[in-house]
C-alpha positions in Angstrom: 0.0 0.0 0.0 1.3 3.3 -0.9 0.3 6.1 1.1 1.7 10.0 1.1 0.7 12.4 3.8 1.0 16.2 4.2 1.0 17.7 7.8 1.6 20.9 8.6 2.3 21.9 11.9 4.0 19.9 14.9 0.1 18.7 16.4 -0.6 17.1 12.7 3.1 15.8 13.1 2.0 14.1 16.1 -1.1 12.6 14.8 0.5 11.5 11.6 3.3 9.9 13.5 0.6 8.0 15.4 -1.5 6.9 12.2 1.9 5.8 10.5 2.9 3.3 13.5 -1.1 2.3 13.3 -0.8 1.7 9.3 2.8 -0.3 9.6 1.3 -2.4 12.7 -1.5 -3.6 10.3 -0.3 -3.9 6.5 2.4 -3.4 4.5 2.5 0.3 3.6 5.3 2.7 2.2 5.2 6.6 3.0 5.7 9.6 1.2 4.8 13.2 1.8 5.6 16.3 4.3 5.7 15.9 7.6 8.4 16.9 10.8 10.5 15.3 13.6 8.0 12.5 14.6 6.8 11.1 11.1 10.1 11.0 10.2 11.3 8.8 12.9 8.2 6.3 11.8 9.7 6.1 7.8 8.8 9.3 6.5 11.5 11.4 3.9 10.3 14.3 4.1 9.7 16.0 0.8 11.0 19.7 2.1 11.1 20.8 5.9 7.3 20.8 7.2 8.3 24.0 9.1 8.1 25.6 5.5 4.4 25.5 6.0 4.2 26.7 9.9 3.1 29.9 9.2 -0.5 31.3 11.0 -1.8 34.9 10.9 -2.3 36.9 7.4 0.7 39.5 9.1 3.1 36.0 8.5 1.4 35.0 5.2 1.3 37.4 3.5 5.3 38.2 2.7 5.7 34.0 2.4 2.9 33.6 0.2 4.8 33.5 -3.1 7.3 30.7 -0.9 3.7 29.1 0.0 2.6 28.9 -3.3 5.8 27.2 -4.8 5.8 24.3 -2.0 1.7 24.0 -2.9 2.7 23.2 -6.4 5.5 20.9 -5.3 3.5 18.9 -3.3 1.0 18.4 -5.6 3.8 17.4 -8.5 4.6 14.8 -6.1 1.6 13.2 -5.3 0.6 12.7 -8.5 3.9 11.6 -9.5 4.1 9.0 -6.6 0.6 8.1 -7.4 -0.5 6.4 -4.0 -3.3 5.0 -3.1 -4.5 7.3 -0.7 -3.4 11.0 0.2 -3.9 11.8 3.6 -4.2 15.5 4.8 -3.8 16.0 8.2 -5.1 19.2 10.2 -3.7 22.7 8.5 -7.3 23.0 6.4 -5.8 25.7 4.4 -3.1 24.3 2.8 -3.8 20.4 2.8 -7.3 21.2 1.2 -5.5 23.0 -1.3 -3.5 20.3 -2.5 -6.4 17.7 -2.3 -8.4 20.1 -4.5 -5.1 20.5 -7.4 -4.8 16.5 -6.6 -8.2 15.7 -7.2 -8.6 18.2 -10.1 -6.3 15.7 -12.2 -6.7 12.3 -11.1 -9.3 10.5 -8.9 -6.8 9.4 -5.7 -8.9 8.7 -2.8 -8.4 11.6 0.1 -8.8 10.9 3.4 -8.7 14.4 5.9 -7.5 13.4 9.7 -9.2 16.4 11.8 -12.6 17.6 11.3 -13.5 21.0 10.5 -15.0 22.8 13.9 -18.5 23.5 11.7 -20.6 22.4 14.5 -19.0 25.6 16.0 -19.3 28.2 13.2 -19.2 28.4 9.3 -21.0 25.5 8.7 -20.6 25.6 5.0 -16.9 24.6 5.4 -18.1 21.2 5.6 -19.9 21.3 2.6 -16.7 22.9 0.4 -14.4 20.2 1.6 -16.9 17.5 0.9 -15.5 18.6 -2.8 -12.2 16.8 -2.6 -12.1 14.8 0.3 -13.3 11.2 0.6 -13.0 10.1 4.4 -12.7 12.5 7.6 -10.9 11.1 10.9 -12.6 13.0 13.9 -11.3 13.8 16.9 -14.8 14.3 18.4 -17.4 11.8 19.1 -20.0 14.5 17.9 -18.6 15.3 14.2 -18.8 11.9 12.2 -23.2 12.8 11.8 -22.2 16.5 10.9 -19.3 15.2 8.2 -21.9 12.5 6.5 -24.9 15.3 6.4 -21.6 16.9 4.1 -21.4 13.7 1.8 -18.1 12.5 3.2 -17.5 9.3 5.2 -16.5 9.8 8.3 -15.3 7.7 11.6 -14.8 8.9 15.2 -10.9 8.1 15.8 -10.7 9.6 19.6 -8.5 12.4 20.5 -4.3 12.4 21.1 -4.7 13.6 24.4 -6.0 10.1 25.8 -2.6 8.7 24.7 -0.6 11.0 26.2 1.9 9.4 29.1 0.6 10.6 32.5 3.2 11.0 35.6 3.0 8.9 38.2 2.0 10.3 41.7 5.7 10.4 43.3 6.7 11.9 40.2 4.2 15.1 40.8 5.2 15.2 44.4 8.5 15.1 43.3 7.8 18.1 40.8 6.0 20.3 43.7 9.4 19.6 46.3 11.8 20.8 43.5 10.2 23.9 42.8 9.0 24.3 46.8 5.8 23.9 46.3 5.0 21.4 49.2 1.5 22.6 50.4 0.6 26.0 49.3 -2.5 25.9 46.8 -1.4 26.2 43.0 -2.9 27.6 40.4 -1.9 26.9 36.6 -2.2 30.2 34.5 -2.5 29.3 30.4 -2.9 33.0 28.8 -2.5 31.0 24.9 0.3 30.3 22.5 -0.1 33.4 20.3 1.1 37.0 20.8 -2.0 38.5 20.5 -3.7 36.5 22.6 -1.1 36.6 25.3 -1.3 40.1 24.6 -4.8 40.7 25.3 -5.1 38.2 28.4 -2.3 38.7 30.6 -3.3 41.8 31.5 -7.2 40.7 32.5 -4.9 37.2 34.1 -3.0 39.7 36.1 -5.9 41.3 37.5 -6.9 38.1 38.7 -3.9 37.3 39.9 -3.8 40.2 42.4 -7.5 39.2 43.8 -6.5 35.8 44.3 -3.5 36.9 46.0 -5.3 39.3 48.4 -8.6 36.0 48.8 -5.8 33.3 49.1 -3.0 34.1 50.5 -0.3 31.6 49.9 -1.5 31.1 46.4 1.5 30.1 43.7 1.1 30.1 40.4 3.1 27.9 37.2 2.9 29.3 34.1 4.0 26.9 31.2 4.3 28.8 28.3 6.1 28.1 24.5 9.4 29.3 22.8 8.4 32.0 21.0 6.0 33.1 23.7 8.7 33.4 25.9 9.8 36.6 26.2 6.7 38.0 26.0 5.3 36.2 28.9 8.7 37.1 31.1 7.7 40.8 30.4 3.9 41.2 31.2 4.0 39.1 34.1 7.1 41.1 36.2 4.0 43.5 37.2 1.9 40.6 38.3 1.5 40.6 42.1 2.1 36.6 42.0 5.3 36.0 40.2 5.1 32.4 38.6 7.0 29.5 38.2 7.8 29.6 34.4 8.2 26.6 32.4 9.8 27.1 28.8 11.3 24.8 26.7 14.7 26.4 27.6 14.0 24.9 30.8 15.4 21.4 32.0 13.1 18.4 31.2 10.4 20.9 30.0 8.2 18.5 28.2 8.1 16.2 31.3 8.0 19.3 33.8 4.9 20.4 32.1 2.9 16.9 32.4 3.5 17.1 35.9 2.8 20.7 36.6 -0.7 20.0 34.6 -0.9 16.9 37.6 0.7 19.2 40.4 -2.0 22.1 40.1 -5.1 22.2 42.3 -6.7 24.2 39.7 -5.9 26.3 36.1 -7.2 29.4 34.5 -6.6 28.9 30.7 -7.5 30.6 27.2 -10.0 28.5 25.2 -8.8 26.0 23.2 -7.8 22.1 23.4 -5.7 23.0 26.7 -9.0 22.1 28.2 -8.6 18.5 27.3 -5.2 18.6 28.6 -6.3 19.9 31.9 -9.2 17.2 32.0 -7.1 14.6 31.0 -4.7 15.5 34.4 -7.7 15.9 36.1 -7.4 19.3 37.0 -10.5 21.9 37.3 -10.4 25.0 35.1 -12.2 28.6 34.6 -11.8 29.2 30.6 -11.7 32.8 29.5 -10.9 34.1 25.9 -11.1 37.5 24.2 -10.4 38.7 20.9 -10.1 42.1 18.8 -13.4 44.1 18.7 -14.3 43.4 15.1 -13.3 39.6 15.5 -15.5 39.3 18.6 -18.6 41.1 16.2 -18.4 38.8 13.3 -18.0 35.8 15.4 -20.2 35.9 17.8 -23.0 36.6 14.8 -22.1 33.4 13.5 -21.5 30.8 16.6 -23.7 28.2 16.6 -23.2 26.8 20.4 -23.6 28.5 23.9 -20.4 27.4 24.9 -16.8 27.1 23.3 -14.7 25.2 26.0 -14.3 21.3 24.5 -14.9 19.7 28.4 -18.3 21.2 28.2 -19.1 20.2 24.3 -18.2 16.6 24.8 -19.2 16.0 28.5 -22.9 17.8 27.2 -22.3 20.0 30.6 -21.8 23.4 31.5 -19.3 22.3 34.2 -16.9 24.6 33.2 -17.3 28.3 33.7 -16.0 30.1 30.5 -16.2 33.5 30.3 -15.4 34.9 26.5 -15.3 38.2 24.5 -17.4 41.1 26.5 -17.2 38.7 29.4 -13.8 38.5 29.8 -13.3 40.5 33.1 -11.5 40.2 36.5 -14.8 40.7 38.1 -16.6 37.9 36.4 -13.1 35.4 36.6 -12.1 35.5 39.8 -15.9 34.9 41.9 -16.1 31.9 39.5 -12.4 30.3 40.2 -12.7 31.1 44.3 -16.1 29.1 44.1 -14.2 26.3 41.7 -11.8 26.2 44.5 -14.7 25.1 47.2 -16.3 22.7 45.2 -14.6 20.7 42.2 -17.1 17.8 42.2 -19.5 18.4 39.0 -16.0 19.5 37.1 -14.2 16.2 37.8 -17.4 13.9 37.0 -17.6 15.8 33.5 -13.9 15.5 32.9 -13.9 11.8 33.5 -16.8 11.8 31.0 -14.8 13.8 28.3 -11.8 11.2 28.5 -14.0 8.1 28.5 -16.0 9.7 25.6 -12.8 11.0 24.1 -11.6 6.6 23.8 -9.2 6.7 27.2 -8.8 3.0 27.8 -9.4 1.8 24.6 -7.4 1.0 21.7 -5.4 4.2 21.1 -6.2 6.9 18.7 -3.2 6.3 15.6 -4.3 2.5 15.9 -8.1 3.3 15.5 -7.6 5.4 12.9 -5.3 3.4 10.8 -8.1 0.5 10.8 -10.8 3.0 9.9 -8.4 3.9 6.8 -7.8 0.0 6.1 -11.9 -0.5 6.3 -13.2 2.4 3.8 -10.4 1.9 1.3 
């Protein structure tokens, strides 16, 4: 079976590492395609560095587009000259979908799409554009594969990463809070995003809270794990903060393992929306979302949601156990009454986070494994 893959970005790395180890465990397959570190160490050669194509914002795209453009048609040059029997696109919608459309344009190569569009979140239609050149969709959701069929494409529920991810043992979290002194004051995780602008626009709103927890709960420490390029940034708007946190980088020793056991080690996390919610569930530690965006963004967006909730603990659980407070919302005031009474009572939070990972396949067979067979099945 020949197979070529394009991922863009280190999460689709992950997931297509974990599909590639599924596909070799159950047939005899050979790779081609993009892809970074990790698909690489399961048999991928790499057609050109997949950090060609790690570029988000139109402020980034713009100057690289011409750059974008050539690897587009490169890609597509090479999937049709490798021929396979299936392309796989994984995540990265705006270029992967791209190449499946040039693919499919010229010959009939059967595409399969490994992350479903969020269209039971907003701009539905996208759904029904990608149902134009791709085959199969592997979700991450339990509640997509109805919304991908309604589309016209097949579609299986794979489960999510984040119920494979390695979890720290409990001597290794106690471990984690002795080193960093950290015995038996409360801690509270602080996740303010992985983008400048959105690190930009919640730290300050983060600090706030900071400061009332500081003066409600004294004692109160705070770990802040936080990404390369974010770095800086995050070093700088926190000196003002009247908790100054633990930061975890990746310049930081053992930073990948340090961060599983400071998701373990907190007794509770204030995060930006996104997946970090599953994250948190998945270590079991209770949250208060809040997210906020430019004016105009907020406007257009909130005209076109299509659920009363964003956070992904909520959406899977079918709760409300999670207070999220997002856009016009997104005030000290509103935050911090919600974490204080998050801090008294946890119980309807954890139940609906053991839901999410049970829903999300923790226990069963793992999610590269599943979705390799649901490849094997449709093809």
């Amino acid at each position: 079976m020949k197979v070529f893959l394009v991922a863009g970005e280190a999460s689709g790395d992950r997931l297509g590492a974990a599909l590639m180890a599924g596909l070799a465990s159950l047939t005899e397959v050979e790779f081609h395609g993009v892809g970074g570190a990790q698909m690489q160490a399961q048999g991928l050669d790499s057609l050109f560095p997949m950090e060609d194509l790690s570029v988000m914002g139109l402020a980034e795209i713009v100057p690289r587009y011409p750059h974008l453009r050539r690897r587009l048609n490169q890609t597509v040059a090479a999937v049709l000259e490798c021929d396979p029997d299936i392309l796989i696109t994984i995540d990265s919608p705006d270029f992967c979908l791209r190449v499946a459309r040039k693919v499919k344009a010229v010959r009939n190569i059967r595409t399969v799409h490994y992350v479903a569009p969020s269209v039971w979140a907003w701009r539905a239609g996208r759904a029904a554009k990608m149902a134009q050149v791709i085959d199969h969709v592997l979700a991450l959701l339990p509640f997509e594969p109805p919304l991908m069929e309604a589309a016209g494409m097949e579609c299986d529920f794979v489960g999510h990463p984040v119920v494979a991810e390695p979890q720290p043992t409990a001597e290794e979290v106690a471990g984690f809070r002795a080193r960093h002194g950290l015995t038996d004051e409360p801690l509270l995780m602080v996740l303010p995003g992985s983008r400048r602008g959105e690190v930009t626009r919640l730290a300050p709103v983060f600090g706030e809270v900071v400061a009332q927890m500081a003066e409600a709960r004294p004692g109160t420490r705070l770990v802040l794990p936080t990404t390369a390029q974010m770095a800086p940034l995050v070093r700088e708007v926190v000196e003002a903060w009247a908790i100054a946190p633990l930061i975890l980088a990746p310049d930081s020793p053992d930073f990948k393992t340090e961060k599983a056991r400071a998701f373990h080690a907190a007794d509770w996390a204030l995060a930006a929306s996104g997946t970090v919610s599953l994250e948190l569930a998945a270590s079991d530690t209770p949250m208060v979302i809040a997210y906020d965006m430019a004016w105009l963004s907020r406007v257009i967006i909130s005209r076109m949601l299509r659920v009363d909730t964003l956070t992904l603990v909520n959406l899977v659980s079918e709760t409300r156990a999670v207070p999220e407070f997002i856009g016009g919302n997104c005030r000290a005031e509103q935050i911090t009454p919600a974490l204080l009474t998050l801090m008294h009572d946890t119980g309807a939070q954890r139940a609906a986070m053991r839901l999410t990972m049970e829903r999300l396949g923790r226990g069963g067979e793992a999610p590269g494994l599943r979705a390799a067979r649901a490849i094997l099945t449709r093809a």
